[in-house]
N, C-alpha and C positions, 0 to 999 in steps of 0.2 A: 267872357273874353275868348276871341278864337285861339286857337294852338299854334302854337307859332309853325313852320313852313319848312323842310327841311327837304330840298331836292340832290340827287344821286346821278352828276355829271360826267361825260368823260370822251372819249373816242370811242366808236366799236371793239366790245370782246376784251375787255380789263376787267370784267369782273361787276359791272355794276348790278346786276340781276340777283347775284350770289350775294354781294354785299347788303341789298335792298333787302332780301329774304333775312337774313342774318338780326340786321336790326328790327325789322319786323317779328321776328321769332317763328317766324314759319313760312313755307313755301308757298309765295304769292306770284311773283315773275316766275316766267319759262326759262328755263337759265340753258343755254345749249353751245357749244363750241362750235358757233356761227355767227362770224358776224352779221348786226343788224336783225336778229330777231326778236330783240326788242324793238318793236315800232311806235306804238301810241307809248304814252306815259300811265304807269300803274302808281292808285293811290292805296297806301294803307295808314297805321298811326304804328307809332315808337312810345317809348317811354324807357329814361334812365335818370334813376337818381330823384325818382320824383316829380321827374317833369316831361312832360306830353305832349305830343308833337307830330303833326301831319307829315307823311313821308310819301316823295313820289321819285319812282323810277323812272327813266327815261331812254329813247334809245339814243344809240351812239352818234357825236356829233360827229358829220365828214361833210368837208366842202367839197361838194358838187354839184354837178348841173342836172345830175341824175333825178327824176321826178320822184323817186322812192327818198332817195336821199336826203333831197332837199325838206321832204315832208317831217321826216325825222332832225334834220336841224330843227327848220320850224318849229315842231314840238318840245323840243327842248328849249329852245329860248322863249316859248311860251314858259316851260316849268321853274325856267331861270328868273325870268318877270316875276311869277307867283311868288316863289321862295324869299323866305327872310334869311338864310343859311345857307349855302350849297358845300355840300363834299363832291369835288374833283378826285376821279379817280383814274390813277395810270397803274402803268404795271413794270414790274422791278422786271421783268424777262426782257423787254424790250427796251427799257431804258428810255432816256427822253426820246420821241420822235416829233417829227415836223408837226402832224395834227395834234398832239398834247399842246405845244404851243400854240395853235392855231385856236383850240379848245380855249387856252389862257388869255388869249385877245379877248374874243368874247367874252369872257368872265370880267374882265380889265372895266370893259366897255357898261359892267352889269353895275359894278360900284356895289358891289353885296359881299358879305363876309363871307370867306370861301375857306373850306378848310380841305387841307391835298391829303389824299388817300393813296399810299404806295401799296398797293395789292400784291398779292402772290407772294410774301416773304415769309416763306414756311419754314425756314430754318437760320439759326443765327448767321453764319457767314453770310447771309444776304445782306443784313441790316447796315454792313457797310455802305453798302451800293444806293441807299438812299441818299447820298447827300447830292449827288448831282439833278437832283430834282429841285433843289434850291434856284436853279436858273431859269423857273418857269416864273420867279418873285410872285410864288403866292405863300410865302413865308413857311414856318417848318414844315416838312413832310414827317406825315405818320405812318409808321411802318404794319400793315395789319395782312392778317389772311383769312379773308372772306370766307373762307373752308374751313378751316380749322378753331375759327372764331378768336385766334392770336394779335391782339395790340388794339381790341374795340373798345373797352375800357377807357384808353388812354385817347384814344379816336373821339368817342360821346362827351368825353368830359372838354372838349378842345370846342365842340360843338355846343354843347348846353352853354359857353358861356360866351356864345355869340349871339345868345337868344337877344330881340331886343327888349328892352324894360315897356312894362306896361301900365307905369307909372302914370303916364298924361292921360289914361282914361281911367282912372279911378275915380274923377268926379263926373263920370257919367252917369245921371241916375235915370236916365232915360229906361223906358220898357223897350228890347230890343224885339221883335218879333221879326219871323219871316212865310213869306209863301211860297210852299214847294209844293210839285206838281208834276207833271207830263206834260208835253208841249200843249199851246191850244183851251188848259180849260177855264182862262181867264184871269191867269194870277197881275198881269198889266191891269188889266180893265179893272180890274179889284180896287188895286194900289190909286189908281186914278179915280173913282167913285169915291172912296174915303174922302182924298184931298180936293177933289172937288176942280181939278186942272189935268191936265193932260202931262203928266209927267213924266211916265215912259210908254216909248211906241206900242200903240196898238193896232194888231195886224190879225186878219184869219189866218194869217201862215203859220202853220207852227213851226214857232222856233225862231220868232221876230225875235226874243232878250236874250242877248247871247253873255251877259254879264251881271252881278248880283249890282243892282242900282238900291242905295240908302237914303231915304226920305226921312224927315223929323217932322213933326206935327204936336200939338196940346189938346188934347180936349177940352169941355165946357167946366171942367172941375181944375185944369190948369195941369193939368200929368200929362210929361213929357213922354212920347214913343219915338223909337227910329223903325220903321218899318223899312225893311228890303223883300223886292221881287230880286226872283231868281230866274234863272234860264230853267227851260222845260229837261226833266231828265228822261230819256231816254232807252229802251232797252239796248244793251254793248251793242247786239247786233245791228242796230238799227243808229249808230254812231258813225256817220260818215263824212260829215266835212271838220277840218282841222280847227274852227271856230267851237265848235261843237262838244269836241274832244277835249278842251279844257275848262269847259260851262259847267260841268260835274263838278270839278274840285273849287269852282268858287258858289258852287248851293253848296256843297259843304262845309268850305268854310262859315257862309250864312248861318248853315244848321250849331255849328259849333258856336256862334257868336251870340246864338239867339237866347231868351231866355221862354221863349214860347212859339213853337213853330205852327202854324196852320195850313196842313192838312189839306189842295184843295182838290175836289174831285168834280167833275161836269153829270150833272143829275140828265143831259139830254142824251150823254153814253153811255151813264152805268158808270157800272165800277171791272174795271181792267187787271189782269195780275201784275202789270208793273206799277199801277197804285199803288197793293200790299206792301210792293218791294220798296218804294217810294217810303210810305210812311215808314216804312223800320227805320231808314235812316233818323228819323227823329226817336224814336223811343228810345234805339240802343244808345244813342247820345244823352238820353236821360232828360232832354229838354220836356217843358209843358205841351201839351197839343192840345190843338182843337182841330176836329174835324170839319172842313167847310164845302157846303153843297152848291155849287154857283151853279148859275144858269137858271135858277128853279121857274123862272118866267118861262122859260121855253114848254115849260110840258102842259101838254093839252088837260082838260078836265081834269087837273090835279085838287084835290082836296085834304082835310084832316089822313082820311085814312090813308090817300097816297104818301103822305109823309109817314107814318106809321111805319108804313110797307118797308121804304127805304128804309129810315132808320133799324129797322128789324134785320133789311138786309146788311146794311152796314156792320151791324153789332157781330151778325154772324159770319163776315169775312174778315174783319180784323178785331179777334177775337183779343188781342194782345192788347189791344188801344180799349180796351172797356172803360175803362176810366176816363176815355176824350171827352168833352160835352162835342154835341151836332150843333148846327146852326146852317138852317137853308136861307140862301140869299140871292142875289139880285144883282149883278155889277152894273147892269145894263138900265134897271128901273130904282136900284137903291134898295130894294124891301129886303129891311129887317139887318141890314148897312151898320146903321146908326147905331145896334148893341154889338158889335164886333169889338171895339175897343175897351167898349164894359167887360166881355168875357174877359179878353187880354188881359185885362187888371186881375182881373179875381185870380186866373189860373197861373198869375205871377204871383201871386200873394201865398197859394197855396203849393208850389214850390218852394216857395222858400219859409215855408211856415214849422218851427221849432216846436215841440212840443215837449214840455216839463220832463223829468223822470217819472218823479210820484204820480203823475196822471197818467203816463204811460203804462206804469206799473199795474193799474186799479183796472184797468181796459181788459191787460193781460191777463190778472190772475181772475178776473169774471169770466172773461172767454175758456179759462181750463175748468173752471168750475161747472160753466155750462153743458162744454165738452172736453171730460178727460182726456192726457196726454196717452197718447197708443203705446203701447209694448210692443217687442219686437223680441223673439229666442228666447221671452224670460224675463227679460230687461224693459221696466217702464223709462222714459223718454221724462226728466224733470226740467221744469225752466223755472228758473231762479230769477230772474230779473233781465229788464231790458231797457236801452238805453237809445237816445237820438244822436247818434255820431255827426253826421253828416244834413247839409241841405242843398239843393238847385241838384237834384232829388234828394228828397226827403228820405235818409239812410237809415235804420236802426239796426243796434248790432241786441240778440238775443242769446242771453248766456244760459247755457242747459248744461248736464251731467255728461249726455253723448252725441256731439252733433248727427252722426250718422242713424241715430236714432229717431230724430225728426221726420218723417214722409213728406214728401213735397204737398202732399194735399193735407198735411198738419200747416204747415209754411204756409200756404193758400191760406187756409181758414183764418189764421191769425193774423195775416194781411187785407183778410177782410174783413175784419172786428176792427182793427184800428183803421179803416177806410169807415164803418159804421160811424165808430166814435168823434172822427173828427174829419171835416169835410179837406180831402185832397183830391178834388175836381181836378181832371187835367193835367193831372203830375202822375208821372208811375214812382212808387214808392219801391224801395229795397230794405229787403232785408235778409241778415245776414246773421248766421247763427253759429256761436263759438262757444268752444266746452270751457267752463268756467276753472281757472286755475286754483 
C-alpha cells in the first residue's frame, strides 16, 4: 500500500522549508530568508507515531503573471493534486494577509484535508495571536515553530488522522508490480507486449509517460497482477519541463505501492550511473526486484557468452541488488516475455515468505558452528537465538550478548547462510541484531 501524501503549502518565506526539514528530521530544503527559493517541489518521507508518509515541500504560492512565479504556483497545485493531507502554513509575524487567503481559495477549490500551520510562535504571548487565523475557515490553527521544533507533536497528531483509511483495498490480492527506468529503455513497450494491446503511448521520445498508468491482467493459472509503467526518471539536472518535475513522485509512489519493482535497463546503451541511482530507489523501499534487460534483439551477434558478459557486468555494478534474478528480453519481438510474470510470482512469494523459529534456529547455530563467532578486546560475540519479526522484507531480529560486537562481515555471512538455506530470490532480506535482555 502506497504512504499516504503529505504536502507543505503556503505563500513565500513562512517557513515552509524549515518546517519540511523538521518533519523530515534533517536538512533537505534550502531554507534561506528569500522569498521564492524554494522553486521545484522537494520529496522526502516522515514518520510519527507509527505511521509513514511521503512528504513534499513546495515553493511559495503568489498570483502572478510572473513566468517564475507562475511556475511555482503550478507546482504547487501540482503537489496539492498529489497530496491526500496538506499543511498550510502562515506566519504569526504577519498575520493574515491577502495571499494567505488567496492560498485558502485554492485549497477550498482542492476538497482535501488541510491542516493550518501558524509558524514562528516561539514564545507564549504569541499564541494569543493565533486565533485570528480562524478566518481563513480552514478550521483550528496550530501554533508551532519550525526552529525550535515547539507545537509539532500536536501539529502530526492533527495530521495522522487525516490519513485516508485503506480499508477498500484490502481485498486486493492482486500482484502489484512496477517498471522503473530512465526515460526511453522501453518500459511502455514492455507493459504493451505483456497485454498484448497498445495501452500506453509508445514513442522514441523520451519521456512520452509523464504519469504512473495501472493495468490488471491474469495469467494462464488465473493470478491476478496490476502492472504500472511509470514516467522515465531523470538525473535533477536534466529535469526541466514542469510535467516532468512531478513524474518522480508518482514512480514513487508506484515503487511504494509495489510489491515487486522491475528494474529496467536498455542492453543497446549499457548501463548509465543514474540506473544505479534508479534501482536504489527500489531496494531502500525494501520492495522485490528483478532486474530487466530490454532491447536484447537489438544487439548484433549476441550469444550465450554475450549474455554472460552482461550479466557479469550487471552483478558488478549493482553490487547491492545481488539477490535480483536477470531476465533478457524483447518488448519488440516478445523473447523470453512470456516468464516475466512467472518471475513476479515467485519473487512475491519469496518476500513475503515467513520462516519458522526452530528452523531458523538450526540454519543459525550450523552457520556458527561451521564458522565461529569473532572476538573483539577479549570479548567473544555469542548469539542466542533469532527470530522472523517481519515480512514484504523478510526481517529477522538476531539476539547476541553484544551487538557491537558483531562485524558487519559476521552480519554478511549470516545473511548469507539463511539466503543458502532458504530460497529469498529477489527480495533483500534484513537483519537486525539486538543484545538479549
Amino acid at each position: 500500500m502506497a504512504n499516504p501524501v503529505v504536502a507543505v503549502v503556503g505563500r513565500p518565506n513562512v517557513g515552509k522549508s524549515t518546517l519540511f526539514n523538521r518533519i523530515a528530521g534533517e536538512r533537505i530544503a534550502i531554507v534561506e530568508d528569500t522569498p521564492g527559493v524554494t522553486r521545484d517541489r522537494i520529496y522526502s518521507h516522515g514518520e510519527w507515531l507509527g505511521k509513514h508518509f511521503n512528504l513534499i515541500d513546495t515553493g511559495g504560492i503568489e498570483i502572478s503573471d510572473q513566468p517564475l512565479l507562475t511556475q511555482i504556483r503550478q507546482q504547487a497545485e501540482v503537489a496539492i493534486d498529489e497530496a491526500d493531507v496538506i499543511i498550510m502554513v502562515v506566519d504569526i509575524e504577519n498575520g493574515v494577509t491577502d495571499a494567505d487567503e488567496q492560498v485558502a481559495r485554492i485549497l477550498y477549490r482542492s476538497d482535501k484535508p488541510v491542516v493550518l500551520a501558524v509558524n514562528k510562535v516561539d514564545n507564549p504571548e504569541r499564541r494569543t495571536d493565533i486565533y485570528d487565523f480562524y478566518s481563513l475557515g480552514l478550521g483550528e490553527p496550530y501554533p508551532v515553530s519550525s526552529v525550535h521544533g515547539v507545537g509539532m507533536g500536536d501539529l502530526l497528531d492533527a495530521v495522522i488522522k487525516k490519513f485516508p483509511e485503506n480499508a477498500a483495498n484490502d481485498d486486493d490480492s492482486s500482484i502489484h508490480f512496477s517498471f522503473i527506468g530512465r526515460p526511453n529503455v522501453g518500459k511502455s513497450s514492455l507493459v504493451n507486449a505483456i497485454l498484448g494491446q497498445n495501452r500506453v503511448i509508445v514513442s522514441n521520445v523520451a519521456g512520452t509517460t509523464r504519469d504512473a498508468i495501472n493495468t490488471t491482467f491474469k495469467d494462464e493459472t488465473g493470478q491476478e497482477f496490476t502492472m504500472v509503467d511509470t514516467a522515465g526518471i531523470r538525473k535533477k539536472g536534466k529535469i526541466y519541463e514542469n510535467t516532468e518535475r512531478y513524474a518522480l513522485m508518482r514512480a514513487m509512489r508506484a515503487i511504494d505501492d509495489s510489491d515487486v519493482v522491475c528494474v529496467v535497463l536498455n542492453a543497446e546503451e549499457g548501463i548509465r550511473e543514474i540506473d544505479k541511482h534508479i534501482a536504489g530507489y527500489a531496494h531502500e523501499a525494501g520492495c522485490g526486484v528483478i532486474i530487466v534487460v530490454n532491447k536484447w534483439d537489438t544487439l548484433k551477434d549476441r550469444d550465450q557468452r554475450t549474455m554472460t558478459d552482461f550479466t557479469n557486468l550487471i552483478r558488478a555494478e549493482f553490487q547491492y541488488l545481488s539477490y535480483a534474478p536477470i531476465i533478457f528480453v524483447s518488448a519488440k519481438t516478445k523473447q523470453r516475455l512470456n516468464k516475466l510474470p512467472g518471475m513476479v510470482k515467485a519473487v512475491d512469494e519469496h518476500h513475503k515468505r515467513r520462516i519458522q523459529s526452530s528452523v531458523l534456529n538450526t540454519v543459525l547455530m550450523d552457520a556458527i558452528a561451521a564458522n565461529p563467532t569473532p572476538t573483539q578486546n577479549g570479548k567473544r560475540l555469542r548469539v542466542y537465538y533469532g527470530t522472523q519479526v517481519a515480512t514484504e522484507p523478510p526481517t529477522f531480529v538476531i539476539f547476541v550478548n553484544d551487538p557491537e560486537l558483531m562485524h558487519f562481515s559476521y552480519q554478511r555471512y549470516l545473511e548469507n547462510q539463511i539466503r543458502s538455506a532458504f530460497d529469498f530470490s529477489g527480495t533483500p532480506i534484513h537483519l537486525i541484531k539486538r543484545r538479549r535482555q
